[in-house]
C-alpha positions as CSV (number, residue, x, y, z in Angstrom):
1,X,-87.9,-31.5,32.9
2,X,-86.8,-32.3,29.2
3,X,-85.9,-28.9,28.9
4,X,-84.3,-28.4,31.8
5,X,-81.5,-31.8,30.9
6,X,-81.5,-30.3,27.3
7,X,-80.4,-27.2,28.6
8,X,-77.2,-29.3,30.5
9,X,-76.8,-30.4,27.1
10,X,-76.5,-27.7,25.3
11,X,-74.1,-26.2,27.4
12,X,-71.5,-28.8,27.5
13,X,-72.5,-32.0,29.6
14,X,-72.4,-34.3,26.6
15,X,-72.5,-37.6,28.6
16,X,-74.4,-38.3,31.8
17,X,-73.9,-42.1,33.4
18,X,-76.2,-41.8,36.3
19,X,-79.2,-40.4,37.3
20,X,-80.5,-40.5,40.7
21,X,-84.2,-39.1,41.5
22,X,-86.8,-39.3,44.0
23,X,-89.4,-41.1,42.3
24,X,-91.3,-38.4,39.7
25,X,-93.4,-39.8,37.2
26,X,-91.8,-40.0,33.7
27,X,-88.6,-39.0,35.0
28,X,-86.7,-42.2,33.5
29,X,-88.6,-41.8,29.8
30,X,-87.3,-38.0,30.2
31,X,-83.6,-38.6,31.1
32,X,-83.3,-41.5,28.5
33,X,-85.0,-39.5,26.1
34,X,-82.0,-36.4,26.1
35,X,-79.1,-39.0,28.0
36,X,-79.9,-42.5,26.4
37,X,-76.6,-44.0,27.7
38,X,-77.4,-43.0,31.0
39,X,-78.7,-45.3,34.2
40,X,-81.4,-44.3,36.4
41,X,-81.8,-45.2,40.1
42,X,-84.6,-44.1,42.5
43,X,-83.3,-42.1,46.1
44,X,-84.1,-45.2,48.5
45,X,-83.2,-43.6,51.4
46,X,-85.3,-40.8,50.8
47,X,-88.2,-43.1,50.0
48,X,-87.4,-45.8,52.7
49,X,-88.2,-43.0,55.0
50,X,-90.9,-41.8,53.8
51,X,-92.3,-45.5,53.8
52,X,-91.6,-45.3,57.6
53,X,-93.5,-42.6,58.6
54,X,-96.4,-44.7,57.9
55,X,-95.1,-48.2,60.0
56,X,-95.5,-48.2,64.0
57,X,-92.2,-48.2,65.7
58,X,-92.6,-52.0,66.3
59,X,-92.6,-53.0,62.5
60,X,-90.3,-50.7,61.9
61,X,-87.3,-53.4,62.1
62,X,-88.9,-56.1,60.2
63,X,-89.8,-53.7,57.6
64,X,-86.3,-52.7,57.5
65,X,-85.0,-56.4,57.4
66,X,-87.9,-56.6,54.0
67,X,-86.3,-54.1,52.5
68,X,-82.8,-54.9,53.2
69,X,-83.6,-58.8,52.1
70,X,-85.5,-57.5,48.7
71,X,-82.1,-55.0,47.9
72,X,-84.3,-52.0,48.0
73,X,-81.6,-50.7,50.7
């Protein structure tokens, strides 16, 4: 993955603010290691579904409401 960001770097892209990923491990050490400015934030829709495949329909809206109270949506 370092090689593949170096590469974006080497080409031109200079200055990347934000990263968004879907949760690899490493992935933040690797982007502020070629774009040390740069933010990273984790997909959280794709993970809050994820997290829902897993919940019975019935806990599915407090769930929700835990997530949405702890800013992780």
């Amino acid at each position: 993955m370092e090689l593949f960001l170096s590469d974006f770097k080497t080409h031109g892209l200079e200055l990347a603010l934000l990263f968004f990923t879907y949760g690899l491990t490493g992935i933040t050490d690797v982007i502020l290691n070629v774009y040390p400015k740069s933010k990273h934030q984790f997909w959280w829709a794709q993970l809050s579904k994820n997290v829902f495949l897993g919940v019975r329909i019935k806990a599915q809206i407090e769930t929700l409401n835990t997530l949405k109270k702890d800013q992780l949506l």
